[in-house]
KOLKOLLO-891134 format. One record per residue (C-alpha): residue number from 0; chain; x, z, y. Coordinates in steps of 0.1 Angstrom, whole numbers. Layout:
REM KOLKOLLO-891134
DRENTOR pos unit     X     Z     Y
DRENTOR NUM    A     X     Z     Y
...
REM end
This chain:
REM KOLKOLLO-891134
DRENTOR pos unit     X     Z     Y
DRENTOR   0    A  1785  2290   987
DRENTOR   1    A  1779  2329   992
DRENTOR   2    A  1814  2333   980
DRENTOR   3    A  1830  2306  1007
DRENTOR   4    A  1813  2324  1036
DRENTOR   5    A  1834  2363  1034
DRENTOR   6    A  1866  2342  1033
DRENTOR   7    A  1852  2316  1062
DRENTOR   8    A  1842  2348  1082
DRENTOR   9    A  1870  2369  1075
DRENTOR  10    A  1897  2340  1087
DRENTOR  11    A  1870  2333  1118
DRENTOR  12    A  1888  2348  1150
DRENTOR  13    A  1859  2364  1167
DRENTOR  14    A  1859  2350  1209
DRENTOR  15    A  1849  2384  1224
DRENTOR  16    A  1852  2420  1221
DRENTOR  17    A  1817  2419  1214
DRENTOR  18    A  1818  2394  1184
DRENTOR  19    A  1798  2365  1196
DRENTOR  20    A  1806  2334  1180
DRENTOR  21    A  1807  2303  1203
DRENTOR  22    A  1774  2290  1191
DRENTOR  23    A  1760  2317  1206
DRENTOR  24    A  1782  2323  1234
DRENTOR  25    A  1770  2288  1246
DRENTOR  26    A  1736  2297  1244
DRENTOR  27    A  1736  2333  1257
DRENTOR  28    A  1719  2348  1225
DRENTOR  29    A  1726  2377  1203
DRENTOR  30    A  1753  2369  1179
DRENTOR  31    A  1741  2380  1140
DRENTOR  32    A  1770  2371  1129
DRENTOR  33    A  1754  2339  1105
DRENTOR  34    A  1780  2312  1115
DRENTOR  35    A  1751  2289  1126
DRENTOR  36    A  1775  2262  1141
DRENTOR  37    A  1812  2255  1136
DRENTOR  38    A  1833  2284  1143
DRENTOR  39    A  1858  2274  1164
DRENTOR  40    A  1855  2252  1193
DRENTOR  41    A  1871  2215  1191
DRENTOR  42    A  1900  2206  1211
DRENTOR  43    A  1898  2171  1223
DRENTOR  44    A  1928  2154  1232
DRENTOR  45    A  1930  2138  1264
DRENTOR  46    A  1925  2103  1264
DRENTOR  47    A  1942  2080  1285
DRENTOR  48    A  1937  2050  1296
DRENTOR  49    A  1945  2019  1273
DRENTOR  50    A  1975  1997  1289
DRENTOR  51    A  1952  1963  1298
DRENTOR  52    A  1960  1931  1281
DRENTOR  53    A  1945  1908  1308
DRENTOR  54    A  1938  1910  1343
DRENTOR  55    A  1912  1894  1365
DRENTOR  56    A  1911  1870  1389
DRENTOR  57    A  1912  1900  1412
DRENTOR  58    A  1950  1909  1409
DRENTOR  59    A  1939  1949  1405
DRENTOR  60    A  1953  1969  1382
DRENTOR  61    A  1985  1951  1376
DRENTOR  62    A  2015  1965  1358
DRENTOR  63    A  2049  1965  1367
DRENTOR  64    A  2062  1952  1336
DRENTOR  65    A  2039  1926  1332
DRENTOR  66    A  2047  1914  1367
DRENTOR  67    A  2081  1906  1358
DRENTOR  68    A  2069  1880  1327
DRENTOR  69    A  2068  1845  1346
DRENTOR  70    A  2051  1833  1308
DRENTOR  71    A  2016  1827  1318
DRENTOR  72    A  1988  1805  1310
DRENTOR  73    A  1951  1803  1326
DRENTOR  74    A  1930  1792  1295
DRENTOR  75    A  1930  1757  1306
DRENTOR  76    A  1970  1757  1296
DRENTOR  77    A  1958  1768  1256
DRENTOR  78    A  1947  1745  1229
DRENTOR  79    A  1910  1738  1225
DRENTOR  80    A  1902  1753  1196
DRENTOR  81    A  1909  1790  1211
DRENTOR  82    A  1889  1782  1245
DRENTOR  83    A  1856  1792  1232
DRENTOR  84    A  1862  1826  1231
DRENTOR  85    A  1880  1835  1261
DRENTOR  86    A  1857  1849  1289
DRENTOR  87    A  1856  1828  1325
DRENTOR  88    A  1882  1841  1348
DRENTOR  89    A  1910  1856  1324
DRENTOR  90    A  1945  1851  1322
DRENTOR  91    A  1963  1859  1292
DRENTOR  92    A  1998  1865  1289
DRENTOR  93    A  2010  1841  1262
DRENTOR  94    A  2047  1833  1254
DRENTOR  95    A  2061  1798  1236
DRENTOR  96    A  2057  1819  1199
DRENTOR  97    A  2022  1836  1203
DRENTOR  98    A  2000  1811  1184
DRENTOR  99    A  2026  1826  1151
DRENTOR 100    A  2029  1861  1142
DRENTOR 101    A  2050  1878  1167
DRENTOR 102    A  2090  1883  1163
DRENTOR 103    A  2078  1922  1171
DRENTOR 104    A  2059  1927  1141
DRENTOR 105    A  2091  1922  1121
DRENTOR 106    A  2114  1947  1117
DRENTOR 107    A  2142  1921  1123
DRENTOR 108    A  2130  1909  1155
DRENTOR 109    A  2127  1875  1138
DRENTOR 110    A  2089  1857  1126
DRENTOR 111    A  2074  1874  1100
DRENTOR 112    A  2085  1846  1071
DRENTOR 113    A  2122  1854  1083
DRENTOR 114    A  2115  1888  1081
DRENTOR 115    A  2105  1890  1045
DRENTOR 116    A  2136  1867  1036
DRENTOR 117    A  2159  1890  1056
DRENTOR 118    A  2147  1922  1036
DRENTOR 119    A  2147  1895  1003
DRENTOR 120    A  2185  1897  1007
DRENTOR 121    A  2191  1934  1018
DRENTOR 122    A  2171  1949   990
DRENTOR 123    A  2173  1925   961
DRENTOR 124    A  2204  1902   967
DRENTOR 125    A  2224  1929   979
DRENTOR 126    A  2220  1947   951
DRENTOR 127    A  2224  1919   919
DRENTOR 128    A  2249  1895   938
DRENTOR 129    A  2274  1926   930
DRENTOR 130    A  2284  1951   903
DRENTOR 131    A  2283  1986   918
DRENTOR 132    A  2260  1992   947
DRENTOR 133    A  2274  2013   972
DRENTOR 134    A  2277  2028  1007
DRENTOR 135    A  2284  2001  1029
DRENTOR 136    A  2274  1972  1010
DRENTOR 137    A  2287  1943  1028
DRENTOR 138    A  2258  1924  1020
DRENTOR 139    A  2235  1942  1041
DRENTOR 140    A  2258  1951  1064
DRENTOR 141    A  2265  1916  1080
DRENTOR 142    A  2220  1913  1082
DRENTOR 143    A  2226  1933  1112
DRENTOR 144    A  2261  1915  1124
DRENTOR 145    A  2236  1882  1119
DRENTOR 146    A  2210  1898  1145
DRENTOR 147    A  2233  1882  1171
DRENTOR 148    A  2243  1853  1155
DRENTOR 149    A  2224  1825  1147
DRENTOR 150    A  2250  1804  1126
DRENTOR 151    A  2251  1835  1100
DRENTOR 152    A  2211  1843  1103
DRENTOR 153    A  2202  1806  1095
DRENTOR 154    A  2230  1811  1064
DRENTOR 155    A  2215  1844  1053
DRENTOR 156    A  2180  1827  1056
DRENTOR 157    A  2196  1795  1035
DRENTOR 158    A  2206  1818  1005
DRENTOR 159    A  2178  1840  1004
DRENTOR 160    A  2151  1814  1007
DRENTOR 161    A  2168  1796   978
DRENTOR 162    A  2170  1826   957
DRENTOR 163    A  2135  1840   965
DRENTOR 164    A  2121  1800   952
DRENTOR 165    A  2143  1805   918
DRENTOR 166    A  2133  1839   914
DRENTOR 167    A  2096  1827   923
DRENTOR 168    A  2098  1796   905
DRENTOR 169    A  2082  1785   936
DRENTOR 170    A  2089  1751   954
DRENTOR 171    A  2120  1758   978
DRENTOR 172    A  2112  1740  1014
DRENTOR 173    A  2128  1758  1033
DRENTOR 174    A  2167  1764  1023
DRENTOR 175    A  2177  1730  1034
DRENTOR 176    A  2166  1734  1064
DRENTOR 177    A  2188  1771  1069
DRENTOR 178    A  2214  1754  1057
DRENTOR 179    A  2214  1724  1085
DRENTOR 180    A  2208  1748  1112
DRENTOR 181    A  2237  1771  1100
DRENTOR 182    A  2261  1740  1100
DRENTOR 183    A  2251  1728  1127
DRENTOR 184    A  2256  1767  1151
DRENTOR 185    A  2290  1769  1128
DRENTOR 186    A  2303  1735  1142
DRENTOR 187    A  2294  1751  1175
DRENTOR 188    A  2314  1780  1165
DRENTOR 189    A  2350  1766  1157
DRENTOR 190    A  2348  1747  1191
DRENTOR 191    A  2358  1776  1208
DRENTOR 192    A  2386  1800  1199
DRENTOR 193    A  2368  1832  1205
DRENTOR 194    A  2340  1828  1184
DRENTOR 195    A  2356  1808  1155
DRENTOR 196    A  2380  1838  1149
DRENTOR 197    A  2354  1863  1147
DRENTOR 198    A  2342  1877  1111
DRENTOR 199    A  2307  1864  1116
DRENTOR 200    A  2323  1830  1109
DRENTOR 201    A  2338  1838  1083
DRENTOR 202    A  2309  1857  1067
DRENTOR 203    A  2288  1825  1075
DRENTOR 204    A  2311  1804  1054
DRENTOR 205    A  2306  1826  1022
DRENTOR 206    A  2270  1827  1026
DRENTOR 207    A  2271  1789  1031
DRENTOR 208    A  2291  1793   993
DRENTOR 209    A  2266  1814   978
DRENTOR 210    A  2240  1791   987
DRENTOR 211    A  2256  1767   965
DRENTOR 212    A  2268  1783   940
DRENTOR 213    A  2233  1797   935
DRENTOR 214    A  2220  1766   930
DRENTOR 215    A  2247  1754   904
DRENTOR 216    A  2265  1727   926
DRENTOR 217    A  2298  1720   926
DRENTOR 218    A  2296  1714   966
DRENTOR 219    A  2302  1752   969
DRENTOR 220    A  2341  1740   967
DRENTOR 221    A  2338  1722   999
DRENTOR 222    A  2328  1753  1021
DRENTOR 223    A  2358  1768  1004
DRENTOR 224    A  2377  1738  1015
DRENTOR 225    A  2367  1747  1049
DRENTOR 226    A  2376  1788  1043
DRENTOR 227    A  2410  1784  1032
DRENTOR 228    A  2416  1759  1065
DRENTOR 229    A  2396  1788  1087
DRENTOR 230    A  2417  1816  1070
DRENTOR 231    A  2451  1793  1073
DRENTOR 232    A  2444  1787  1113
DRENTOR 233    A  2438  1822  1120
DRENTOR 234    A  2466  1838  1103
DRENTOR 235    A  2465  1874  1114
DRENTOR 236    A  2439  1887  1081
DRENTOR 237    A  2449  1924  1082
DRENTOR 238    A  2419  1937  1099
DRENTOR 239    A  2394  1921  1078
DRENTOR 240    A  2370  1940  1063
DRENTOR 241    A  2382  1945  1027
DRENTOR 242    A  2357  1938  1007
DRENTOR 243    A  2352  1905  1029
DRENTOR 244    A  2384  1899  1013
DRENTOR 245    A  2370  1910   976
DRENTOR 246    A  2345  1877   981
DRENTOR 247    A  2370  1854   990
DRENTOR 248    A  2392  1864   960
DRENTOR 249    A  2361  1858   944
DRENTOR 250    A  2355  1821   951
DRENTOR 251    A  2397  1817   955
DRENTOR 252    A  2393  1828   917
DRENTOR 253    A  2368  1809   906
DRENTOR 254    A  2387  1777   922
DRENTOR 255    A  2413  1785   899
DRENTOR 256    A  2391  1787   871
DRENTOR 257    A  2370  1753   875
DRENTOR 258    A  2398  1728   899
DRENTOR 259    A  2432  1744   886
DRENTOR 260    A  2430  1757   927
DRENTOR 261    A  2463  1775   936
DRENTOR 262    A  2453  1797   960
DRENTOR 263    A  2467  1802   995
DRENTOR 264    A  2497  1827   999
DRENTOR 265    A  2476  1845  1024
DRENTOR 266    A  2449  1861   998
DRENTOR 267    A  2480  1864   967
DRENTOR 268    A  2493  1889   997
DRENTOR 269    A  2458  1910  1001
DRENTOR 270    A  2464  1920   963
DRENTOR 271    A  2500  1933   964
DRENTOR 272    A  2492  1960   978
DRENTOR 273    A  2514  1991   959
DRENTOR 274    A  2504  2018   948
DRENTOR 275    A  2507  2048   968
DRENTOR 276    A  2497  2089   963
DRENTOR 277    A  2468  2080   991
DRENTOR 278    A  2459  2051   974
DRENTOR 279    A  2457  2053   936
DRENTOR 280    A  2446  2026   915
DRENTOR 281    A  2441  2047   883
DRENTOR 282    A  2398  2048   876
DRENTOR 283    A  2395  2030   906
DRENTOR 284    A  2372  2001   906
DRENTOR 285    A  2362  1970   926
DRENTOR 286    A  2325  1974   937
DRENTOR 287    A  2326  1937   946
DRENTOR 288    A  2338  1925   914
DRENTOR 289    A  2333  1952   888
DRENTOR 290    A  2367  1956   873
DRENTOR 291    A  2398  1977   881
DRENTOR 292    A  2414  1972   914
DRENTOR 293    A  2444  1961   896
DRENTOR 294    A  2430  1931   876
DRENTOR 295    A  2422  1908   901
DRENTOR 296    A  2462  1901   909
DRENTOR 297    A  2468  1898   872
DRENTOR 298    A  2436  1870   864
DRENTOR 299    A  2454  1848   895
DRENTOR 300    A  2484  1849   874
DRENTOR 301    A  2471  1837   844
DRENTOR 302    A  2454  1813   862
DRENTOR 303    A  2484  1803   876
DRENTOR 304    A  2497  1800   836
DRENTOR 305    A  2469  1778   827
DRENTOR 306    A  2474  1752   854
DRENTOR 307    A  2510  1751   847
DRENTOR 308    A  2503  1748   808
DRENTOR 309    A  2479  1715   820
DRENTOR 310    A  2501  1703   841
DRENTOR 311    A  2536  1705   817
DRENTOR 312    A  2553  1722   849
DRENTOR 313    A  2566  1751   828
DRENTOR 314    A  2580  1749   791
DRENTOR 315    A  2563  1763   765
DRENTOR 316    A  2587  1793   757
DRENTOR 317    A  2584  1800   799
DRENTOR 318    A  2550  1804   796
DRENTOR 319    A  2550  1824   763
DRENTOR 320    A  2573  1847   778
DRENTOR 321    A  2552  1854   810
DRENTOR 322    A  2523  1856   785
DRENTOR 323    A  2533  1881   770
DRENTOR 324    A  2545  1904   804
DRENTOR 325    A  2509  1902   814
DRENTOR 326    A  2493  1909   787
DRENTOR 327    A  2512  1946   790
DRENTOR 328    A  2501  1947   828
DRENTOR 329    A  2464  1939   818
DRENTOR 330    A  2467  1968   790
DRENTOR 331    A  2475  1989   820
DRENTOR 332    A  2444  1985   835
DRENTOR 333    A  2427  2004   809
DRENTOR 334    A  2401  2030   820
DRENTOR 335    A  2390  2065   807
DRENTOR 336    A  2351  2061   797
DRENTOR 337    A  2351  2097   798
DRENTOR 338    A  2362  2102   831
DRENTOR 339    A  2346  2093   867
DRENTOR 340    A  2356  2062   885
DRENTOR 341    A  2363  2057   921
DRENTOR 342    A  2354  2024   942
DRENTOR 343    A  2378  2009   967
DRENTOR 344    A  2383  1971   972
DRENTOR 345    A  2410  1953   960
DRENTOR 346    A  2425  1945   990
DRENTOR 347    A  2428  1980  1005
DRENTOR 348    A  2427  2005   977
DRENTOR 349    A  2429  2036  1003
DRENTOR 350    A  2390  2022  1012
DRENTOR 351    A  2373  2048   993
DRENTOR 352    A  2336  2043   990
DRENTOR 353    A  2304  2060   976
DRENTOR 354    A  2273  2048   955
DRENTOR 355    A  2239  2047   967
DRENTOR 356    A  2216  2061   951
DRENTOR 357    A  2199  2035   923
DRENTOR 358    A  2172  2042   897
DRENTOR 359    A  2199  2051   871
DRENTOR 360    A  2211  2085   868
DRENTOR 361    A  2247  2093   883
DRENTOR 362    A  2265  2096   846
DRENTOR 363    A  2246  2063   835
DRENTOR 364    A  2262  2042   862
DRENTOR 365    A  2296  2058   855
DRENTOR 366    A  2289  2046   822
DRENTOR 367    A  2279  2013   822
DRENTOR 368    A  2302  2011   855
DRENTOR 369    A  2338  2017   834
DRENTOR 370    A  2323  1997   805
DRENTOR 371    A  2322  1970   826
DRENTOR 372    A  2351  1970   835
DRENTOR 373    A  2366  1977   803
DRENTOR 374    A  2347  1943   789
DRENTOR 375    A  2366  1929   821
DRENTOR 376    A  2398  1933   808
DRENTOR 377    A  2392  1926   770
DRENTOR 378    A  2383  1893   783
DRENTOR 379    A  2417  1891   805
DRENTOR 380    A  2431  1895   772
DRENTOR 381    A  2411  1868   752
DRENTOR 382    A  2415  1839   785
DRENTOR 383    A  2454  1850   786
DRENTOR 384    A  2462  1847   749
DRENTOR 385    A  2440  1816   750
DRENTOR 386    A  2460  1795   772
DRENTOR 387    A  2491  1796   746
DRENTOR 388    A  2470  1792   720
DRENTOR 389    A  2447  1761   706
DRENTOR 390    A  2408  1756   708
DRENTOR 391    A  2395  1773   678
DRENTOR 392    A  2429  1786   664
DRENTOR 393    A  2422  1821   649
DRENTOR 394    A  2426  1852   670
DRENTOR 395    A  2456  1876   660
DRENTOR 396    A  2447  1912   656
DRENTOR 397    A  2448  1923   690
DRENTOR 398    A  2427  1897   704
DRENTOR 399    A  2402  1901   674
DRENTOR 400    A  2404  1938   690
DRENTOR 401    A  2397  1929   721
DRENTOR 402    A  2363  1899   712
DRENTOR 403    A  2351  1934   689
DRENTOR 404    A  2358  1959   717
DRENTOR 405    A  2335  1935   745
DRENTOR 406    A  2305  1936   719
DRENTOR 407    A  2304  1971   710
DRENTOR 408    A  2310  1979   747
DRENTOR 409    A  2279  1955   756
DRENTOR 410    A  2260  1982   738
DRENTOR 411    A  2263  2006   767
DRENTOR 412    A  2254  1975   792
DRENTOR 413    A  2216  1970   777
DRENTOR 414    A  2202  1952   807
DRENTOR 415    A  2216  1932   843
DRENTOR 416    A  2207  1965   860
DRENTOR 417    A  2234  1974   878
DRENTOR 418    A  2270  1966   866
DRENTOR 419    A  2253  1944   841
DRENTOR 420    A  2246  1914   866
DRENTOR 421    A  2280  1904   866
DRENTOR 422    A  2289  1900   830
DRENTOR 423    A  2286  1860   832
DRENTOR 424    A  2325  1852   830
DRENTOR 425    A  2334  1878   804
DRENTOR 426    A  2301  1865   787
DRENTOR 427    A  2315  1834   784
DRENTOR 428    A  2347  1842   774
DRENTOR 429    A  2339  1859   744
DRENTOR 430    A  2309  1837   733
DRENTOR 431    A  2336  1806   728
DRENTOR 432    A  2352  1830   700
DRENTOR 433    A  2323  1840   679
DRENTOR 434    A  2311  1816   653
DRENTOR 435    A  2282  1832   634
DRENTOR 436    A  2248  1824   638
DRENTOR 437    A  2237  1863   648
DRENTOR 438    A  2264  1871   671
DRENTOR 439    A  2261  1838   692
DRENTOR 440    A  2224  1846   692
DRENTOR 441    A  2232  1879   704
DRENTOR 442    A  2252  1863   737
DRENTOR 443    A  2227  1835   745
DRENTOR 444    A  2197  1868   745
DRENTOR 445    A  2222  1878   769
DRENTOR 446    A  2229  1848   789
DRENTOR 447    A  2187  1847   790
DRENTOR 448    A  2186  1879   809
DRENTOR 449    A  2208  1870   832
DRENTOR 450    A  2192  1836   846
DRENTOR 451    A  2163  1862   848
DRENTOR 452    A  2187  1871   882
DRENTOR 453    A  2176  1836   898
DRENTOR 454    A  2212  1822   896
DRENTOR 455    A  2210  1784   882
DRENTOR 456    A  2249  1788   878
DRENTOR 457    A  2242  1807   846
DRENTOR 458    A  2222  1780   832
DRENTOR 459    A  2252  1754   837
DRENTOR 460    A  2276  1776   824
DRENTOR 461    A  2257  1782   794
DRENTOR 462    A  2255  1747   786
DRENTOR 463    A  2293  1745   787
DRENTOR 464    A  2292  1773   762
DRENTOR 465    A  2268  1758   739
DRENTOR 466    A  2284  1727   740
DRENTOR 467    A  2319  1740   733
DRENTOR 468    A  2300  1758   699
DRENTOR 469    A  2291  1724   688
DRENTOR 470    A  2326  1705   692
DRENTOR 471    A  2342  1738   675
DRENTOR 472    A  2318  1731   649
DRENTOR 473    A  2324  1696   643
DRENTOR 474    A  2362  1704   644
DRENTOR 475    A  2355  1735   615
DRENTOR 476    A  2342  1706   592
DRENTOR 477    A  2365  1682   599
DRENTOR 478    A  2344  1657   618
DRENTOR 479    A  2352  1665   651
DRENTOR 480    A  2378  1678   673
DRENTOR 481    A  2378  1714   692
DRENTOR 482    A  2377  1707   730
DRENTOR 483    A  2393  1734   758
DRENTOR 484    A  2361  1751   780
DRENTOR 485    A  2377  1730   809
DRENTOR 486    A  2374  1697   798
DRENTOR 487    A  2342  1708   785
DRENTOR 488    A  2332  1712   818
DRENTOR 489    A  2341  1686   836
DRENTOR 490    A  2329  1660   811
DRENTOR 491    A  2293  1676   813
DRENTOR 492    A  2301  1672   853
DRENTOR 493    A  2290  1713   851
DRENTOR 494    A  2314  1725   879
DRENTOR 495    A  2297  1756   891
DRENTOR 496    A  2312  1791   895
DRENTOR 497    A  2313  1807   864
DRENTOR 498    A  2297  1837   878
REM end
């Protein structure tokens, strides 16, 4: 204590010349310098006047804003059971949502519930529902285009209030419910020209797609339906945002995958893009997808293969030949692990953008972002060779390269952090080529921490995968025939994105 007081007097800034503190000052005494009160005087702020919340029956003090609010009830006008403690002679100001927790309290604008859902989406499926966060993420940037439309707010709503259940393992009672809503404002929407042509529509239908491919149904291939007949009537797609264009190729993709879906010239034209000095497609990847800007046209094509293998519209020296042309073009992809990456969409490769920051250090997400997409285009290489080549037929050299390449690369991946969300095709593309015990072990521990992302689409995919194991199984021992992933597929009726 004596210690405290030199350092208390020494910083004490003395009123007068004569050294009175103010103790004494107020008191007209002689100072002796012992501090006997506190040794600076206070400085209240100045306090105004609260703004009212009520006014009586007497009309004074009215306010100008309040005046203009034609929302008022005299408490006869409110339910019973909040009467009692309302004083005689008040009139509240009550709007049509103030017995629920005001839209204000939300940093939306929306109810509080909505509010929570909305920053459900911006913060956690904005982040896992693509590889590479970065700035600009399209996700979030269409919660703010959905401020101002409801047809998109009740979708966003839709897919994050299914999510959050998943994730939750909670009943989900409200996503239906979105959902409605959101077809019913969309319906609205293609009535009239203006509106139907906007992006907001067109964001609304790929939410309305996530919503269902989340939840493992094969109805997500109607709302495409619907996008490829929207895209088709609008014709003019240049200004698009590009990576609005990334999540169409997406779904166009997967509709090749899963129906043996050609898709329309219109998004084939978004990835022809050439190269040019501005534009290079060199270590440049697709945030949206996770894989070079330069494989997306490529994986079309050998979709294009496979359908026309199924469908005997191409002979089988046609389709060998093209085979092997793209199997160079997909070599050509390959990345430098050593070496940053760049991220553009695949539909505008000039679209530089940068990454967030994230919990992982800067050279980790390089990392696990190029392995990625490395494990990407091994798997190009396993579904190309695959569609010349029988069920359960053993893998030349290079292939066998490519199924050891994806599992020593995996090593660099160790969790669905980042990049590591959107492994599920190439997942499943090199679990129907390993046959021991440990190693298909290995993939279903990975397939487990990735339904940990809330997606039941994983869970139907892995079924197909299982399932394939056991008829390449039966057909290794002679009692049983191997069966191609497809028809796998459809005879489990598992027709989910296989993302």
């Amino acid at each position: 204590m004596d210690a405290s007081i030199p350092n208390c007097e020494a910083a004490y800034q003395r009123p007068n010349a004569a050294g009175s503190c103010w103790t004494c000052v107020a008191v007209n005494a002689t100072c002796d310098s012992g501090l006997p009160g506190y040794a600076s005087r206070l400085q209240w702020p100045e306090i105004q006047s609260p703004r009212r919340l009520f006014n009586l029956q007497t009309g004074a003090d009215r306010h100008p804003e309040r005046d203009s609010i034609s929302c008022y009830r005299k408490p006869c006008e409110i339910p019973n059971r909040f009467q009692s403690s309302i004083p005689e002679g008040v009139f509240l100001l009550i709007t049509d949502a103030a017995l629920t927790i005001p839209s204000a309290l939300s940093s939306f604008g929306v109810p509080a519930h909505e509010g929570r859902l909305l920053q459900h989406f911006a913060k956690n499926i904005a982040r896992i529902a693509l590889a590479i966060d970065y700035e600009g993420n399209v996700y979030r940037s269409i919660v703010s285009m959905a401020m101002s439309d409801q047809a998109l707010l009740n979708s966003i709503l839709a897919a994050s209030s299914s999510h959050l259940s998943r994730w939750q393992n909670t009943p989900d009672t409200c996503s239906a419910v979105y959902t409605r809503r959101a077809l019913v404002e969309l319906e609205n929407r293609l009535c009239d020209p203006v509106t139907a042509s906007s992006e907001s529509t067109l964001a609304t239908m790929l939410c309305l797609i996530s919503v269902e491919a989340g939840n493992g149904s094969r109805n997500w291939k109607h709302h495409y339906g619907g996008l490829e007949g929207w895209l088709r009537w609008r014709g003019d797609t240049l200004r698009l945002d590009p990576f609005l264009k990334s999540w169409i190729f997406l779904a166009a993709y997967q509709a090749a995958l899963v129906f043996d879906q050609e898709p329309i010239a219109e998004i084939r034209r978004w990835l022809d893009a050439p190269d040019t000095p501005e534009s290079p497609s060199k270590q440049v990847i697709d945030p949206f997808l996770g894989y070079s800007v330069k494989l997306p046209k490529l994986l079309l094509k050998a979709a294009s293969l496979q359908k026309a293998r199924a469908n005997s519209t191409l002979s089988a020296g046609a389709i060998q030949c093209q085979v092997v042309q793209l199997q160079q073009e997909i070599a050509a992809c390959r990345l430098d692990l050593t070496k940053p990456v760049l991220l553009a969409s695949s539909c505008q490769r000039g679209a530089f953008s940068s990454v967030v920051s994230t919990s992982l250090g800067q050279r980790d997400l390089w990392r696990r972002a190029g392995a990625t997409a490395e494990i990407f285009r091994h798997a190009a290489h396993i579904y190309l060779h695959r569609i010349c080549a029988g069920s359960g037929e053993p893998l030349p050299m290079e292939i066998q390269m490519s199924v050891d390449s994806i599992l020593e690369l995996l090593s660099m991946i160790p969790d669905t952090q980042g990049p590591g969300s959107n492994l599920a095709w190439p997942l499943f593309v090199v679990g129907l080529e390993v046959n021991s015990v440990e190693l298909r072990d290995m993939i279903l521990d990975r397939w487990e921490s990735l339904h940990q992302l809330g997606m039941k689409s994983t869970r139907g995919t892995e079924r197909v995968l299982v399932e394939a194991w056991r008829c390449h199984d039966k057909a290794r021992t002679g009692t049983g025939e191997a069966k191609h992933w497809q028809t796998v597929m459809h005879q489990l009726g598992e027709e989910q994105m296989v993302v």
